[in-house]
PDBQT receptor file of N, H, CA, C and O in Angstrom, charges set to zero:
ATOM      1  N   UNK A   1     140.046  19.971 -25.687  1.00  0.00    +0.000 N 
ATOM      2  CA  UNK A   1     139.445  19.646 -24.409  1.00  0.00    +0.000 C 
ATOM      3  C   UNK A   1     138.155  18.865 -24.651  1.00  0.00    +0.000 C 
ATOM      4  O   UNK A   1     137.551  19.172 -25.679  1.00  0.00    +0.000 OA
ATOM      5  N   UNK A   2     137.547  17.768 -23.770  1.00  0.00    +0.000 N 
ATOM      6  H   UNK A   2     138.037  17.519 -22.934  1.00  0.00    +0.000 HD
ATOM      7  CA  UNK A   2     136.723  17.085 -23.754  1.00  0.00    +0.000 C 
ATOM      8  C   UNK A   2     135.901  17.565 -23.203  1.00  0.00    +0.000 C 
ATOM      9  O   UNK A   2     136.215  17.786 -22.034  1.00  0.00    +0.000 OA
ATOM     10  N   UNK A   3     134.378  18.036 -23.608  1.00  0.00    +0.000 N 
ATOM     11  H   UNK A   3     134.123  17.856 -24.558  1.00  0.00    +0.000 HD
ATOM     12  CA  UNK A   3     133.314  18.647 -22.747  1.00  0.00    +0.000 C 
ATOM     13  C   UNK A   3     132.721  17.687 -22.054  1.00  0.00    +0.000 C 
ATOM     14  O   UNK A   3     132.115  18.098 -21.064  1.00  0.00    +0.000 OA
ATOM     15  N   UNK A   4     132.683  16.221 -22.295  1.00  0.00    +0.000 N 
ATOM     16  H   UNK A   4     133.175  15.887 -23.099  1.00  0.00    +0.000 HD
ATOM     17  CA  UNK A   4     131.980  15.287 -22.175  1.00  0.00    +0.000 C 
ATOM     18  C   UNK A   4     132.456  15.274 -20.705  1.00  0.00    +0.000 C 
ATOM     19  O   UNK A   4     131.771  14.420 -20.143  1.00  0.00    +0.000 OA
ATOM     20  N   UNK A   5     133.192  15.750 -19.951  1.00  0.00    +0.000 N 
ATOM     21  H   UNK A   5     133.749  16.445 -20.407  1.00  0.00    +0.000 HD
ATOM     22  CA  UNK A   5     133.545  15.158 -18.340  1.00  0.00    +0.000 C 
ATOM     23  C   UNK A   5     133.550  16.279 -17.900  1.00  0.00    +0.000 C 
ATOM     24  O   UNK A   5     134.453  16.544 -17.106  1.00  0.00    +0.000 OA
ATOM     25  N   UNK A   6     132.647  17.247 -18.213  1.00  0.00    +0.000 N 
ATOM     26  H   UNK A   6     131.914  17.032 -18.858  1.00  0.00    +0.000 HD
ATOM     27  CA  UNK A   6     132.884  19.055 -17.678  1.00  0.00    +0.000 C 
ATOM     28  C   UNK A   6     131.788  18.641 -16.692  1.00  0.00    +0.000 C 
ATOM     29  O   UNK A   6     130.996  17.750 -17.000  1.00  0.00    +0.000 OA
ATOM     30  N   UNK A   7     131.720  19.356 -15.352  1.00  0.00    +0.000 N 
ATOM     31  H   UNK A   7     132.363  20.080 -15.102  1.00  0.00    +0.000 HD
ATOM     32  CA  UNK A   7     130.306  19.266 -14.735  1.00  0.00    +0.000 C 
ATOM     33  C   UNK A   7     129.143  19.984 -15.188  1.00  0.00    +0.000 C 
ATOM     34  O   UNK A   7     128.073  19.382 -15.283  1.00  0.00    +0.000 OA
ATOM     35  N   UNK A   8     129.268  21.651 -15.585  1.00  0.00    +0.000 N 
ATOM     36  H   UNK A   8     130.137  22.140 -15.508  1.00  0.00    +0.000 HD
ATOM     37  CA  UNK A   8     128.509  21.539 -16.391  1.00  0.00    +0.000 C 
ATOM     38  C   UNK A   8     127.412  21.077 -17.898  1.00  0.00    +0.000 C 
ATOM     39  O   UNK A   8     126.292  21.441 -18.254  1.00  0.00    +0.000 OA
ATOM     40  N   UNK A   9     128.603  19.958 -18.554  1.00  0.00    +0.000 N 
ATOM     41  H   UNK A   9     129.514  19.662 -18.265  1.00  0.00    +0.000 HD
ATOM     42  CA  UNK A   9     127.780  19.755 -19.473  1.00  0.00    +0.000 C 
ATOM     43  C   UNK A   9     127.007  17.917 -18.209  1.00  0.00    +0.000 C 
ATOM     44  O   UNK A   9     125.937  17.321 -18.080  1.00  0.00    +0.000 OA
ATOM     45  N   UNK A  10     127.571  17.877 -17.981  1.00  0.00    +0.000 N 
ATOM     46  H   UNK A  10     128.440  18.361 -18.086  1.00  0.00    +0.000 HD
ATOM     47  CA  UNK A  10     126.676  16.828 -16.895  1.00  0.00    +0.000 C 
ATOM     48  C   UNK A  10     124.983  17.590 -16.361  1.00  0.00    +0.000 C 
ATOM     49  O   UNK A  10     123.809  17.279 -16.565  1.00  0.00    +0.000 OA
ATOM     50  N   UNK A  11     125.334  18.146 -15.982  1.00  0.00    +0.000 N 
ATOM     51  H   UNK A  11     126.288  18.398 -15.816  1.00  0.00    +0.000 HD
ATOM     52  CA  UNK A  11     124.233  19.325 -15.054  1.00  0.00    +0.000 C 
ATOM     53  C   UNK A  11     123.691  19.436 -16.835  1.00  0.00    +0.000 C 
ATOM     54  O   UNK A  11     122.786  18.605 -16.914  1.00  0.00    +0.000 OA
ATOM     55  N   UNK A  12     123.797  19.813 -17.624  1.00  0.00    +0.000 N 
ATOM     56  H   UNK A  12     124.532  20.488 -17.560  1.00  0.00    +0.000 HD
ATOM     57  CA  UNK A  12     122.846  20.179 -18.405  1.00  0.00    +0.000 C 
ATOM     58  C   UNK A  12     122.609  18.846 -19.286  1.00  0.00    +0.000 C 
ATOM     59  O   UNK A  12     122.046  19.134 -20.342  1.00  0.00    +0.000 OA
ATOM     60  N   UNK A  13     122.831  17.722 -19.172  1.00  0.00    +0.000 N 
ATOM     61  H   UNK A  13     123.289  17.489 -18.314  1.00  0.00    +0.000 HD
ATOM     62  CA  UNK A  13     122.564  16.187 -19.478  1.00  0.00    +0.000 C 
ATOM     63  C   UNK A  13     121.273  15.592 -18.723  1.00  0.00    +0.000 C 
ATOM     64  O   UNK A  13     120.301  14.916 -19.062  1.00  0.00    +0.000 OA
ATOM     65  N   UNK A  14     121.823  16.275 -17.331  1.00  0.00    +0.000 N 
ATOM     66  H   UNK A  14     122.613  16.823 -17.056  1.00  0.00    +0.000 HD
ATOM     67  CA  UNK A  14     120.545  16.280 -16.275  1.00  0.00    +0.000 C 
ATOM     68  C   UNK A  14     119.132  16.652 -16.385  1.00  0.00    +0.000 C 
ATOM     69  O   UNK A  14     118.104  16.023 -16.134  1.00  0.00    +0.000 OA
ATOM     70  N   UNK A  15     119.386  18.067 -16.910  1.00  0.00    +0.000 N 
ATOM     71  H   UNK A  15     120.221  18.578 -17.113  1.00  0.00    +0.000 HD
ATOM     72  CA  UNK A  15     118.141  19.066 -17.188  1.00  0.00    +0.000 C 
ATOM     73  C   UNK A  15     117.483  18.379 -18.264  1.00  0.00    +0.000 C 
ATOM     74  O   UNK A  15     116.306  18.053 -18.418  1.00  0.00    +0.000 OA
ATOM     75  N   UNK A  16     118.533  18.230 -18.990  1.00  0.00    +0.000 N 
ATOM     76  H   UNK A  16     119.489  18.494 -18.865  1.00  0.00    +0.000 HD
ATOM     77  CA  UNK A  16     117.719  17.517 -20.662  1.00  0.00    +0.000 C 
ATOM     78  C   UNK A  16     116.821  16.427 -20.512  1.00  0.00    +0.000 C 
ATOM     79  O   UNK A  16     115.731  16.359 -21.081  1.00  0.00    +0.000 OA
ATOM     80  N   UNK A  17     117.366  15.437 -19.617  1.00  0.00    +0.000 N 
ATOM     81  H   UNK A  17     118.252  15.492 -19.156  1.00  0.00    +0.000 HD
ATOM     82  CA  UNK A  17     116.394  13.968 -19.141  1.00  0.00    +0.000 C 
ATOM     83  C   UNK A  17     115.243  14.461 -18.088  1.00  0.00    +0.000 C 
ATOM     84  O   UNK A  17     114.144  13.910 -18.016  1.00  0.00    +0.000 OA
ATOM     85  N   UNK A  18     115.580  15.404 -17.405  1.00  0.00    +0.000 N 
ATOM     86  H   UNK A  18     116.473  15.852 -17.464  1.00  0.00    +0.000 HD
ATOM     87  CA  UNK A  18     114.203  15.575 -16.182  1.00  0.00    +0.000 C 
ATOM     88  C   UNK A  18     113.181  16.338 -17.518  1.00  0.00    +0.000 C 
ATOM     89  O   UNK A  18     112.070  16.017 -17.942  1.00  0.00    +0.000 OA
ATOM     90  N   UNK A  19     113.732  16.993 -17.751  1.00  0.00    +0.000 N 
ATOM     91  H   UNK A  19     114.634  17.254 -17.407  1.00  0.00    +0.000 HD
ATOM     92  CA  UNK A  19     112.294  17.523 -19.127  1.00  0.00    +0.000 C 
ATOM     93  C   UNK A  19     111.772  16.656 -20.325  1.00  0.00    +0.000 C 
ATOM     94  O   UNK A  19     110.591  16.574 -20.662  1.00  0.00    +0.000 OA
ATOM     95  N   UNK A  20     112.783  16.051 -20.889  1.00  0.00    +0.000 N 
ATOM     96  H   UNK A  20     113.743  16.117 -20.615  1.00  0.00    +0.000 HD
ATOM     97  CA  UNK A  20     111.995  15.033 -21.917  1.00  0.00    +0.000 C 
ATOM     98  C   UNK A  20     110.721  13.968 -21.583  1.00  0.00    +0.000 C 
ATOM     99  O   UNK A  20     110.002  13.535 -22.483  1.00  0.00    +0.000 OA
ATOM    100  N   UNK A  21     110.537  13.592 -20.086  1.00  0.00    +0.000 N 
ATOM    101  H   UNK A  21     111.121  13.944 -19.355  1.00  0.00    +0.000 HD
ATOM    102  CA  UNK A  21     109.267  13.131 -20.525  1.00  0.00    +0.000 C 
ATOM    103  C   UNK A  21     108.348  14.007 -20.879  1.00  0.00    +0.000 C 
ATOM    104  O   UNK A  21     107.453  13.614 -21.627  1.00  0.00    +0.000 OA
ATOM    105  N   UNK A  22     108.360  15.551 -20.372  1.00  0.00    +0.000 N 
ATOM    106  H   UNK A  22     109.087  15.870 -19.765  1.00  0.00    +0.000 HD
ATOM    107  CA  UNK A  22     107.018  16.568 -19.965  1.00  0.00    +0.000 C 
ATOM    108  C   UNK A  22     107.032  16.547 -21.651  1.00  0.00    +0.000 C 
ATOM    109  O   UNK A  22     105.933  16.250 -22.119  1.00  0.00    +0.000 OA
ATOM    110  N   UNK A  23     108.195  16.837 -22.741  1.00  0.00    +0.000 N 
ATOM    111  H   UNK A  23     109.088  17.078 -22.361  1.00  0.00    +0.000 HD
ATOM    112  CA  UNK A  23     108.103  17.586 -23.763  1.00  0.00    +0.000 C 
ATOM    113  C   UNK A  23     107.697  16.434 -24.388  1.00  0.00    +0.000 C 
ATOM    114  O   UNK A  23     107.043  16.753 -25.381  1.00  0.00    +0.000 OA
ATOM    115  N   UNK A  24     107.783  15.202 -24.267  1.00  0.00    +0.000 N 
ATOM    116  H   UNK A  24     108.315  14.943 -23.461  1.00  0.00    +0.000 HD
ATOM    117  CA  UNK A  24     107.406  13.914 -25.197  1.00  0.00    +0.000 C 
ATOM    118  C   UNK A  24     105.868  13.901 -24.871  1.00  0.00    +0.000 C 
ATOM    119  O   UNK A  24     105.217  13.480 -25.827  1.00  0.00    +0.000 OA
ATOM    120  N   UNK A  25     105.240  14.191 -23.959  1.00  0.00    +0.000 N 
ATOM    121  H   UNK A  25     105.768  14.533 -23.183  1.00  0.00    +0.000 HD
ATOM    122  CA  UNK A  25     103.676  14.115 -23.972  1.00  0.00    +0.000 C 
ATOM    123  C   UNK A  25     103.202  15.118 -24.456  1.00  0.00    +0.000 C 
ATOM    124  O   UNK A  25     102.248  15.224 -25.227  1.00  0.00    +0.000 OA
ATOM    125  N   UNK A  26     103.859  15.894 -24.015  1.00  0.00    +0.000 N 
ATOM    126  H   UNK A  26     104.634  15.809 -23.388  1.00  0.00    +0.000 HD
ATOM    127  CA  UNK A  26     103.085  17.466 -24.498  1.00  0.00    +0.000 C 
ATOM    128  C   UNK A  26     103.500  17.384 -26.461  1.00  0.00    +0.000 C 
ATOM    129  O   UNK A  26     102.985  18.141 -27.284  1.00  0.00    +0.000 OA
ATOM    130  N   UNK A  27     104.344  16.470 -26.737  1.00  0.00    +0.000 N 
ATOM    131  H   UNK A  27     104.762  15.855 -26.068  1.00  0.00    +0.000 HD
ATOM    132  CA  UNK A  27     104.498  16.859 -28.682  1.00  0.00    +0.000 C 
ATOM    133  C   UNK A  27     103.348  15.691 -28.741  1.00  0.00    +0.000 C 
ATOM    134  O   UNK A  27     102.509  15.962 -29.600  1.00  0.00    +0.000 OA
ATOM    135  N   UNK A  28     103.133  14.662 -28.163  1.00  0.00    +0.000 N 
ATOM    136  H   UNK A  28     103.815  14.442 -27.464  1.00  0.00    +0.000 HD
ATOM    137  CA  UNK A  28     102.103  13.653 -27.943  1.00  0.00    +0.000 C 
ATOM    138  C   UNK A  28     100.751  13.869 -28.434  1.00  0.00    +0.000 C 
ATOM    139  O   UNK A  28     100.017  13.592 -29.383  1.00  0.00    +0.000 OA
ATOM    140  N   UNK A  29     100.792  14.779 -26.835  1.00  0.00    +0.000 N 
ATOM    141  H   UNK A  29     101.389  15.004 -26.065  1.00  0.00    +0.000 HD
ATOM    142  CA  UNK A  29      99.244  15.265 -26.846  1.00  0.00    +0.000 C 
ATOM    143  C   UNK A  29      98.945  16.322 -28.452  1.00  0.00    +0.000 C 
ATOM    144  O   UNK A  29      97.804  16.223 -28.902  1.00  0.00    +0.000 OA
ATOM    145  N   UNK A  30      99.695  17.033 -29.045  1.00  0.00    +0.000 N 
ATOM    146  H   UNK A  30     100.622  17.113 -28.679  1.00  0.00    +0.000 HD
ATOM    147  CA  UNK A  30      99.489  18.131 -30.039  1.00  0.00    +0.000 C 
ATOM    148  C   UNK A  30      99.228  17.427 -31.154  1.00  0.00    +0.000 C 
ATOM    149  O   UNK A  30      98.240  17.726 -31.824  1.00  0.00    +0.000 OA
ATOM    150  N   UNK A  31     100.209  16.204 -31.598  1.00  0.00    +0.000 N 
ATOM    151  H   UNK A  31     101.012  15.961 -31.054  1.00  0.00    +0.000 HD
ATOM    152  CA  UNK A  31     100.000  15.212 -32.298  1.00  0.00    +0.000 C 
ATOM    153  C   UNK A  31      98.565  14.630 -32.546  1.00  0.00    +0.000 C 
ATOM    154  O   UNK A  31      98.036  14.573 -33.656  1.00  0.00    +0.000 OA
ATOM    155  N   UNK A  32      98.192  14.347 -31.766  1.00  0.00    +0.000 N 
ATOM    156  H   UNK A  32      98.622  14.393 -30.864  1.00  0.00    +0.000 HD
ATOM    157  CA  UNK A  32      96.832  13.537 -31.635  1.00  0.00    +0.000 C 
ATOM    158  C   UNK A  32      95.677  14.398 -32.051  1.00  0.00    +0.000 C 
ATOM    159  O   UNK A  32      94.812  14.232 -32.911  1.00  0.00    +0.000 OA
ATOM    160  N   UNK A  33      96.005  15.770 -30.836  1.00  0.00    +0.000 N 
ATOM    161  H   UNK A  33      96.708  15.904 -30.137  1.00  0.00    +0.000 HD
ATOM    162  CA  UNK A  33      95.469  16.956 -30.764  1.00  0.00    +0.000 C 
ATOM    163  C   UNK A  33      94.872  17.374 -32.549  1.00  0.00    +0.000 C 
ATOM    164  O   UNK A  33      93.769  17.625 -33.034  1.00  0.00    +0.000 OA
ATOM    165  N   UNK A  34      96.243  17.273 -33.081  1.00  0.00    +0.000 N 
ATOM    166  H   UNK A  34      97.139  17.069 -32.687  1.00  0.00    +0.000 HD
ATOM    167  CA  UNK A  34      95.901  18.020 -34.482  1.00  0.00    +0.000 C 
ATOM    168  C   UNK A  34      95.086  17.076 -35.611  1.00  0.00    +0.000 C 
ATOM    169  O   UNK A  34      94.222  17.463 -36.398  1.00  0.00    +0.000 OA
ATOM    170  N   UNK A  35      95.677  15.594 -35.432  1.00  0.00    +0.000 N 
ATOM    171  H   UNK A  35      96.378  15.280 -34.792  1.00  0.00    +0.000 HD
ATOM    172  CA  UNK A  35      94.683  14.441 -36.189  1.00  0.00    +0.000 C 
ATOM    173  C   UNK A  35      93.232  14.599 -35.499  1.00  0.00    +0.000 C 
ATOM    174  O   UNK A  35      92.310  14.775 -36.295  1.00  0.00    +0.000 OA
ATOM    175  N   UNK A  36      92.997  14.571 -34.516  1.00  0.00    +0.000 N 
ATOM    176  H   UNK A  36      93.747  14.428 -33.869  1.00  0.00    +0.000 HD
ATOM    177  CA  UNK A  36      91.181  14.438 -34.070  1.00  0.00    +0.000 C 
ATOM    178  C   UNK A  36      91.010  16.025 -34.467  1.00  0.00    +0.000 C 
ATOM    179  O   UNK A  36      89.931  16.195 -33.900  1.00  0.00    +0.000 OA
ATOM    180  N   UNK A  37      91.266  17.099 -34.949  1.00  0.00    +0.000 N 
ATOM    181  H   UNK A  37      92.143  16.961 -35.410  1.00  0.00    +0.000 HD
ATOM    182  CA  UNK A  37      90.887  18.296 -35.408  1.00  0.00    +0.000 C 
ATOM    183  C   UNK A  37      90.618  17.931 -36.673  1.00  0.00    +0.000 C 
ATOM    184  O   UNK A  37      89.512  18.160 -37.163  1.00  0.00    +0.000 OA
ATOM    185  N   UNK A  38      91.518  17.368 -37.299  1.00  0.00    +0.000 N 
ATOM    186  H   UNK A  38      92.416  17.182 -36.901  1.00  0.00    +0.000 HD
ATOM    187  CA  UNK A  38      91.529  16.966 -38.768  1.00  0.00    +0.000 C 
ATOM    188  C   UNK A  38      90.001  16.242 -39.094  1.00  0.00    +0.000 C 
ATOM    189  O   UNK A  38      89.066  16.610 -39.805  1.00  0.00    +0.000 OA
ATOM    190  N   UNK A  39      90.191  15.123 -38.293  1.00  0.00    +0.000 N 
ATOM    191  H   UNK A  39      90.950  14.824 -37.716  1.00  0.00    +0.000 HD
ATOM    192  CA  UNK A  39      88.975  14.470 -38.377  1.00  0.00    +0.000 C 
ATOM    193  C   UNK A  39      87.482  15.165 -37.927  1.00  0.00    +0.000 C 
ATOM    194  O   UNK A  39      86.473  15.107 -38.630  1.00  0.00    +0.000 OA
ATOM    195  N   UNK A  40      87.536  15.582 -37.099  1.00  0.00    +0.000 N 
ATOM    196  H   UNK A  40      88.356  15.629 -36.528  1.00  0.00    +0.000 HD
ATOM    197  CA  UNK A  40      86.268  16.695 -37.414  1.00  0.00    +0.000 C 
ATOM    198  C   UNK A  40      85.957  17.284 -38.241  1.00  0.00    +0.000 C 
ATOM    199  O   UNK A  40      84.847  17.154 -38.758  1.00  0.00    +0.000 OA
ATOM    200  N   UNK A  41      86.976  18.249 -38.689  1.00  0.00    +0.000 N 
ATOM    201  H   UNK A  41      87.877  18.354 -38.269  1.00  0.00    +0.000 HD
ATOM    202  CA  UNK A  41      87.120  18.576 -39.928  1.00  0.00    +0.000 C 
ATOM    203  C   UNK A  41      86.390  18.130 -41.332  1.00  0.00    +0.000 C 
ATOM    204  O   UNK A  41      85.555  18.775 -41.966  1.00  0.00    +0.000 OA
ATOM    205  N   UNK A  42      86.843  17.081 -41.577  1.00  0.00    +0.000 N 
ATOM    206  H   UNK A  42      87.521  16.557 -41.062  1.00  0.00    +0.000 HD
ATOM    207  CA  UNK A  42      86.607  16.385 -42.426  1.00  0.00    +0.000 C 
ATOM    208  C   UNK A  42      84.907  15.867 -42.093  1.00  0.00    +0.000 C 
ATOM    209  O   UNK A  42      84.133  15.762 -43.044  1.00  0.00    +0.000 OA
ATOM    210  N   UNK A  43      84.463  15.580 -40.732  1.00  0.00    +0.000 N 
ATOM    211  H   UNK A  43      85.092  15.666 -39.960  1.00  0.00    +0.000 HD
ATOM    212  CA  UNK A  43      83.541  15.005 -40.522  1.00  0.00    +0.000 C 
ATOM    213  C   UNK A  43      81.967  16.316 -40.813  1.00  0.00    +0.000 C 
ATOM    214  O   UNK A  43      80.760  16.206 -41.030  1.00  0.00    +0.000 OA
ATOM    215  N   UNK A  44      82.608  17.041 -40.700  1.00  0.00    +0.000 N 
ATOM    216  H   UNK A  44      83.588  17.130 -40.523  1.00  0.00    +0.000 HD
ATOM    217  CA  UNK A  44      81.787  18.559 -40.633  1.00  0.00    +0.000 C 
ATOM    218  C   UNK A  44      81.272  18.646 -42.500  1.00  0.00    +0.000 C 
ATOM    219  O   UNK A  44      80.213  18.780 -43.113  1.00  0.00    +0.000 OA
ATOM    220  N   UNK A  45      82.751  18.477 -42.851  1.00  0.00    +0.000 N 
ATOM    221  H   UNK A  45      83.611  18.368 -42.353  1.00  0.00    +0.000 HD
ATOM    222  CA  UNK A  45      82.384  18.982 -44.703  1.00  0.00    +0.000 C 
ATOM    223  C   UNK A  45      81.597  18.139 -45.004  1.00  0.00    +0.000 C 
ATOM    224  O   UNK A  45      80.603  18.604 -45.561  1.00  0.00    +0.000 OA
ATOM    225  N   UNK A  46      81.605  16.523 -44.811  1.00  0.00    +0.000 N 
ATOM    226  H   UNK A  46      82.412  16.145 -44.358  1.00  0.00    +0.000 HD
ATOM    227  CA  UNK A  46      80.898  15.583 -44.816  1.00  0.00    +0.000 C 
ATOM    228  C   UNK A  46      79.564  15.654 -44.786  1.00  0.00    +0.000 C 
ATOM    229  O   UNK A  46      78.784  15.532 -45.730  1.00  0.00    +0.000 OA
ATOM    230  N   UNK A  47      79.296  15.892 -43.454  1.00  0.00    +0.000 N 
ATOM    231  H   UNK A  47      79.930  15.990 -42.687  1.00  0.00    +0.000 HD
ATOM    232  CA  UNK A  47      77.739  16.079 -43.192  1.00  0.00    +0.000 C 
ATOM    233  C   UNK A  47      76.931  17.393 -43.889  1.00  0.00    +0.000 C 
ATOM    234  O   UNK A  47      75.721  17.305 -44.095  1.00  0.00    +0.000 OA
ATOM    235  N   UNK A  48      77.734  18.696 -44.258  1.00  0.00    +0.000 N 
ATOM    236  H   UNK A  48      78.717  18.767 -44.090  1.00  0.00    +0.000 HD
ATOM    237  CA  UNK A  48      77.365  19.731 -44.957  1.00  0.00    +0.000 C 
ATOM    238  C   UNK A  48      77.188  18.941 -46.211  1.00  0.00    +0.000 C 
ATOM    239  O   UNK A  48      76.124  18.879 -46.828  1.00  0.00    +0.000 OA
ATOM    240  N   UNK A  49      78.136  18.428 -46.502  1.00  0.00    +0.000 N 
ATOM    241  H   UNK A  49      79.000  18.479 -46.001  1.00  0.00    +0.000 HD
ATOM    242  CA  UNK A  49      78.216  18.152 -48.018  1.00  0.00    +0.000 C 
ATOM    243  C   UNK A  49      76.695  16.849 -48.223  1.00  0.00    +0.000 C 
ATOM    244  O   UNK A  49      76.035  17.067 -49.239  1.00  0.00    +0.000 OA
ATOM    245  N   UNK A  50      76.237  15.711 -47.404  1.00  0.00    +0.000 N 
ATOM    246  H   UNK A  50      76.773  15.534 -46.579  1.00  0.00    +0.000 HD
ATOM    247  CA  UNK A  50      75.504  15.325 -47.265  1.00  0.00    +0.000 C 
ATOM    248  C   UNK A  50      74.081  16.072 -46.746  1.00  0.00    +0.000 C 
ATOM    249  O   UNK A  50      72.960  15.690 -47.082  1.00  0.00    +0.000 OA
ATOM    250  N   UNK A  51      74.265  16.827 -46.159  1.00  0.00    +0.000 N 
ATOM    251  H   UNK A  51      75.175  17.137 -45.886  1.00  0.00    +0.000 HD
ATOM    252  CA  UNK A  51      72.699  17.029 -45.246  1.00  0.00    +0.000 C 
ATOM    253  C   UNK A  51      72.576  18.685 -46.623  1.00  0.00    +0.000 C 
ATOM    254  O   UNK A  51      71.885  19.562 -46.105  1.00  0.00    +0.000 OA
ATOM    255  N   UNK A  52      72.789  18.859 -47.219  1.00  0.00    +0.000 N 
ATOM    256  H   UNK A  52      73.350  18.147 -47.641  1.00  0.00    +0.000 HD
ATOM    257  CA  UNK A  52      72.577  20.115 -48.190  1.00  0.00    +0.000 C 
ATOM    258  C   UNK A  52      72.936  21.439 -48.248  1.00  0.00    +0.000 C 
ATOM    259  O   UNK A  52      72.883  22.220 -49.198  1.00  0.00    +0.000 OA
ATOM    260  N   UNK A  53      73.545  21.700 -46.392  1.00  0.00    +0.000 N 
ATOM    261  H   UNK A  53      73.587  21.066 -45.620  1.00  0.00    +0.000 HD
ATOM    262  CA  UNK A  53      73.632  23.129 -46.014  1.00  0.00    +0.000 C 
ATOM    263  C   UNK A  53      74.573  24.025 -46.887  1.00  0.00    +0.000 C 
ATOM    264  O   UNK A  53      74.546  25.242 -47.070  1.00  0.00    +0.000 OA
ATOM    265  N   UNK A  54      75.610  22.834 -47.485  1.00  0.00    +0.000 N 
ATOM    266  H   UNK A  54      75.632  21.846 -47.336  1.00  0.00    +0.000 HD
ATOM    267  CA  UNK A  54      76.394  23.799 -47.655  1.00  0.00    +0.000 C 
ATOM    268  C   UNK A  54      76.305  24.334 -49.304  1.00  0.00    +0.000 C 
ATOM    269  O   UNK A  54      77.334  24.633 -49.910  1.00  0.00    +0.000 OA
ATOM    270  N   UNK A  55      74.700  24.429 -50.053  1.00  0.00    +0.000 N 
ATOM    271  H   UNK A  55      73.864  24.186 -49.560  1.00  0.00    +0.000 HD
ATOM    272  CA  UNK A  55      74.293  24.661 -50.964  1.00  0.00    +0.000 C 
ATOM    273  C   UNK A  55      73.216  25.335 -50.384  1.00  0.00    +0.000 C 
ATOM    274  O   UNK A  55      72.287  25.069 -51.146  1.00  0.00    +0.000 OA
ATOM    275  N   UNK A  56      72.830  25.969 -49.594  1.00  0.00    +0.000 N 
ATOM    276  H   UNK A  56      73.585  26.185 -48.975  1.00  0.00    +0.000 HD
ATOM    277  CA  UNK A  56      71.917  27.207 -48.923  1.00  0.00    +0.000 C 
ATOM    278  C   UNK A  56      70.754  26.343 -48.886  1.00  0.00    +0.000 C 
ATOM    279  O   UNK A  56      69.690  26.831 -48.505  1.00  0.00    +0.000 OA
ATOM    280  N   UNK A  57      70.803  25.302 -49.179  1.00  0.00    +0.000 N 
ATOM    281  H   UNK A  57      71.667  24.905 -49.488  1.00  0.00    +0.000 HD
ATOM    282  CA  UNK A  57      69.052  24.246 -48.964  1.00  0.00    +0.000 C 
ATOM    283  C   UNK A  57      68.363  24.306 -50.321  1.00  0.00    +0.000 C 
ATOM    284  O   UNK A  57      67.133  24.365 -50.313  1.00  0.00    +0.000 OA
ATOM    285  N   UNK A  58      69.149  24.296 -51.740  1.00  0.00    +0.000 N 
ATOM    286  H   UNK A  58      70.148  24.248 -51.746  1.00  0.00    +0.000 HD
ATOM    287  CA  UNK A  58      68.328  25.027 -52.568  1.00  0.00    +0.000 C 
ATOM    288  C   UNK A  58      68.454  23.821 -53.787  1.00  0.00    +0.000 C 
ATOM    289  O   UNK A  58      69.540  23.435 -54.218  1.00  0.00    +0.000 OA
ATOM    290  N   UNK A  59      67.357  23.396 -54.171  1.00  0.00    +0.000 N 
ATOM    291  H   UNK A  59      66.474  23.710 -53.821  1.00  0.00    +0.000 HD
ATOM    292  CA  UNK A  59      67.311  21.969 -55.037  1.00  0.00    +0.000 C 
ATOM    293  C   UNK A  59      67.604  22.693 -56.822  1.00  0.00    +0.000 C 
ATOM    294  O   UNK A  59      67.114  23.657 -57.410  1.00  0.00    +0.000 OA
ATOM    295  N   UNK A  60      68.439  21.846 -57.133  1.00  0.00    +0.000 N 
ATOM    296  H   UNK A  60      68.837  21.063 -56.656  1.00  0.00    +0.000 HD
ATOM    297  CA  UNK A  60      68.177  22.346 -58.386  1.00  0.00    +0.000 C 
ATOM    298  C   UNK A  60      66.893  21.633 -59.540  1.00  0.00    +0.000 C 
ATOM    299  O   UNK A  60      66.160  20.716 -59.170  1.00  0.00    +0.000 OA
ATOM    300  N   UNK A  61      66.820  22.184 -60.794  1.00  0.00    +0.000 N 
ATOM    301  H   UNK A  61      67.415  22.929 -61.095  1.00  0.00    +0.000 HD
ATOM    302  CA  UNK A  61      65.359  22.170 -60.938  1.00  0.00    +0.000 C 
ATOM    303  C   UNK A  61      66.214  21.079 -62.488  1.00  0.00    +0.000 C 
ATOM    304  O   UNK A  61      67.329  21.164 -63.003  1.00  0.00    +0.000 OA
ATOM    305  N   UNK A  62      64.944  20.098 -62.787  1.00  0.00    +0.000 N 
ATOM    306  H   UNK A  62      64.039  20.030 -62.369  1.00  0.00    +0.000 HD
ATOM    307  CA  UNK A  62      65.454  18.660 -63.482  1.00  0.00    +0.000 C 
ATOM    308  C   UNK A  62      65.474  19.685 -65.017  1.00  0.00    +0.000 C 
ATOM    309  O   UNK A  62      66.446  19.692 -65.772  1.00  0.00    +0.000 OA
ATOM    310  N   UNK A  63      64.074  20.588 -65.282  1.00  0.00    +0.000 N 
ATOM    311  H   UNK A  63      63.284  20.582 -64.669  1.00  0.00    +0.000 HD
ATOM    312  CA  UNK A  63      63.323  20.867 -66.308  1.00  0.00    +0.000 C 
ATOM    313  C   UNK A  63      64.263  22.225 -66.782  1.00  0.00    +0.000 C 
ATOM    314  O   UNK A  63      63.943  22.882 -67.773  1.00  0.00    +0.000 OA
TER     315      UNK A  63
C-alpha cells in the first residue's frame, strides 16, 4: 500500500510545513545564540588575561 495518498499522511505533511518556519528560527536563533556566548567568552578570558585579574593582581619579582 502507498502511504503517500493516505489523508492522514497528507494532514501530517501539513503539520510538518505550518511548524518548520517556527523550528527554523528558533534552531536560528540558538545558533547565533551559542556563537555570541562563545564570543564573550573568549572576550572575558581576554581581558582577564590582559588587565591581570586573573593572576590575583600580583607582579612577579625580576630579582
Amino acid at each position: 500500500m502507498d502511504y503517500r495518498h493516505t489523508e492522514d499522511f497528507a494532514r501530517q505533511i501539513e503539520l510538518a510545513a505550518s511548524r518548520a518556519p517556527a523550528l527554523r528560527a528558533e534552531a536560528i536563533a540558538v545558533f547565533w545564540g551559542a556563537i555570541f556566548r562563545g564570543i564573550g567568552r573568549a572576550f572575558r578570558a581576554l581581558w582577564r588575561l590582559l588587565s591581570g585579574t586573573g593572576r590575583g593582581g600580583k607582579m612577579m619579582s625580576e630579582a
